[in-house]
N, C-alpha and C positions, 0 to 999 in steps of 0.2 A: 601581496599581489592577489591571491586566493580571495582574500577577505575583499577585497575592491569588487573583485570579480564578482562576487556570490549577491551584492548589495540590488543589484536587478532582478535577479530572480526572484529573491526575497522579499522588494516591493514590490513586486505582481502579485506575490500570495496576501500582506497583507493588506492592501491598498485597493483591490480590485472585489467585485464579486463576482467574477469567475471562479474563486477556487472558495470563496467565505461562504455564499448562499449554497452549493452542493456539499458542504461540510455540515453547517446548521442543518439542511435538510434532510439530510440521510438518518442524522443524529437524533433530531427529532422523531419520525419515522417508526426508530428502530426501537425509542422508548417507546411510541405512543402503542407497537405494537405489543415491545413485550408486555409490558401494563395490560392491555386487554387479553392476549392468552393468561395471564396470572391472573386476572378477575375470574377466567372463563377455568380456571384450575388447570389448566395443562400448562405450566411454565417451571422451569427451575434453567437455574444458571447452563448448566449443562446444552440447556435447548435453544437456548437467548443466544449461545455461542455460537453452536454449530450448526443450526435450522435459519439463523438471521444471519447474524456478522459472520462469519465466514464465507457464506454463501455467495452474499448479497451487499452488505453495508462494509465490507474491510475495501472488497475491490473497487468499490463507486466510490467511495471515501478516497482512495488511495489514487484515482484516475481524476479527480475531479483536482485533489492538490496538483499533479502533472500538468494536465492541461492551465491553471490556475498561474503555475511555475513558468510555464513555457508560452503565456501569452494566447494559447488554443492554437500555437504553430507548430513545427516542426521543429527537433533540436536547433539543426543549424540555423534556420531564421530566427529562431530565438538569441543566437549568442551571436549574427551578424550586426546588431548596435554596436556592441562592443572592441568587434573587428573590425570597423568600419573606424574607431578612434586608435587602431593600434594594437589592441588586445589580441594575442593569438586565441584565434577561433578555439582551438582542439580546449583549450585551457577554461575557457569561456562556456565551453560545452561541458567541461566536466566540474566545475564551479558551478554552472546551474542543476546539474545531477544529482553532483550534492545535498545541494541546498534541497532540491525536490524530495530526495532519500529520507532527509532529517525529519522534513515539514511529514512527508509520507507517515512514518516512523510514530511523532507526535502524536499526530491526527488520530491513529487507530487504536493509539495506547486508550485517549482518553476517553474516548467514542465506547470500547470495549471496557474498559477502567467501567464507565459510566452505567452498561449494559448490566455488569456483576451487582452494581447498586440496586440497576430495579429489581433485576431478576431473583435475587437471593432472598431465601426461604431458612424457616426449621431444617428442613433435609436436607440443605447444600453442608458442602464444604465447610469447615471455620471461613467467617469474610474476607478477613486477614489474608487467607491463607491463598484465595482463590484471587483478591485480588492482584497478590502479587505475582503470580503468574501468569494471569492474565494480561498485566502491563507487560512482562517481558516477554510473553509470547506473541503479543499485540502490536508490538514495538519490532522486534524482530521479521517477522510476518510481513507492517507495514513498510519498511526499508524496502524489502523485497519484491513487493508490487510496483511499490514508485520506480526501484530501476528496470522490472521488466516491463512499466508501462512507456519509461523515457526512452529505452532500447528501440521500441514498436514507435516513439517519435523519433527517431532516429533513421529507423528503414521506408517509413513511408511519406509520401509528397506531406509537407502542409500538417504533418501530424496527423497524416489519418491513420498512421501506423499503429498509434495506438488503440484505436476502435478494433482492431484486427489481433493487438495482444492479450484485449477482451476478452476477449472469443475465446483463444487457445488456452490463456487462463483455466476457463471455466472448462470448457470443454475438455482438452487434459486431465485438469484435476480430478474431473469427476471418474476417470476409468481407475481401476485397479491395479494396474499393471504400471511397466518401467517408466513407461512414455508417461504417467503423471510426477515422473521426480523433477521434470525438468521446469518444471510452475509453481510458483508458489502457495498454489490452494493448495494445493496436497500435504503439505507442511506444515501449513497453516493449520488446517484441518487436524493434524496428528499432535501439535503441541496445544489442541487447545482440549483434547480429550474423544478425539476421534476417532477413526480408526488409520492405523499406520499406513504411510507412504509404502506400497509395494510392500518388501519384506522390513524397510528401516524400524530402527528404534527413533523413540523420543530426541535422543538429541543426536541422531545422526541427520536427523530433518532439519535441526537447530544449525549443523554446519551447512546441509545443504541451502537455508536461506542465506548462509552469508556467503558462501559461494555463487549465488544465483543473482547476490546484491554487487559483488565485486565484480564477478564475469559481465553482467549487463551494462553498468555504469563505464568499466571500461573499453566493451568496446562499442558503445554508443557513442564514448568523446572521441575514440579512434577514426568513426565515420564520417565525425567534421572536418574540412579542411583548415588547414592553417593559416 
């Protein structure tokens, strides 16, 4: 039933360019910059992470699959086709959360995967060593945005909810304090070699994104009606 379910949201991401051309572009972007800071000598892996994609290309990456996923509408008019032939809504909304989570998830692995390729130098990391942390920080990381950006189409008219989880995102993240545990920059930011969420370690951030992927996706399907 799941799998029924999930097969629309999932042709919106591939089929459309709402969510294809903000994915290429960010992606591009994010090479063409780091490439020119690393001609201009100030680039290593380290800076490609946390001065671009984290900043900048994790969260527009991750909002762009959402929007991509959900038609540019709100949860619930997203998953009213569905309802409309039978399908319980609530189910319909968290079948496309999913799918949004995974696509989310993807997206910033490889976009980030991608980053460690240009950026990496003599003085980085083993490659090896950086990329694979970077895909599962990247991966994890991007779950977490896709369900706090589907949460924020969830609460607002038409999806504009999500331009508003934008905001708190960034904003959040960027303080030092408690109030940035509750967004996934901050997290994000700490597992890719940043500096720590509040007083958390490394993988206390690691639960907080899958808490922050679990608590948002479910009660964004909670907000739909049946």
């Amino acid at each position: 039933m799941m799998l029924a379910l999930a097969r629309l949201p999932f042709a919106r991401l591939v089929r459309t360019r709402r969510s294809l051309v903000p994915l290429l572009g960010w992606a591009v972007f994010a090479v063409v910059l780091t490439l020119v800071m690393r001609r201009a000598g100030s680039m290593s892996v380290d800076r490609a992470l946390l001065d671009i994609f984290v900043p900048f290309v994790m969260p527009l990456v991750a909002f762009g699959v959402v929007s991509g996923a959900l038609g540019g509408e709100g949860l619930a008019l997203a998953a009213a086709p569905l309802a409309r032939f039978g399908a319980s809504g609530k189910r319909a909304a968290l079948a496309a959360s999913l799918v949004t989570c995974a696509a989310a998830a993807l997206a910033c692995m490889l976009v980030g995967v991608l980053l460690v390729f240009t950026a990496h130098g003599p003085s980085d990391a083993p490659l090896l060593r950086d990329v694979a942390l970077t895909a599962y920080a990247s991966a994890l990381a991007g779950a977490a945005h896709g369900a706090f950006f589907v949460l924020g189409a969830a609460l607002g008219p038409r999806g504009s909810g999500r331009s508003a989880a934008l905001l708190v995102n960034w904003l959040f993240g960027a303080m030092r304090g408690y109030a940035s545990l509750i967004v996934p920059y901050a997290h994000a930011r700490s597992l890719l070699g940043g500096p720590p969420a509040a007083t958390l370690s490394e993988s206390a951030s690691a639960w907080c994104l899958l808490v922050i992927t679990a608590a948002c996706v479910a009660f964004a399907s909670l907000r739909v009606r049946r």
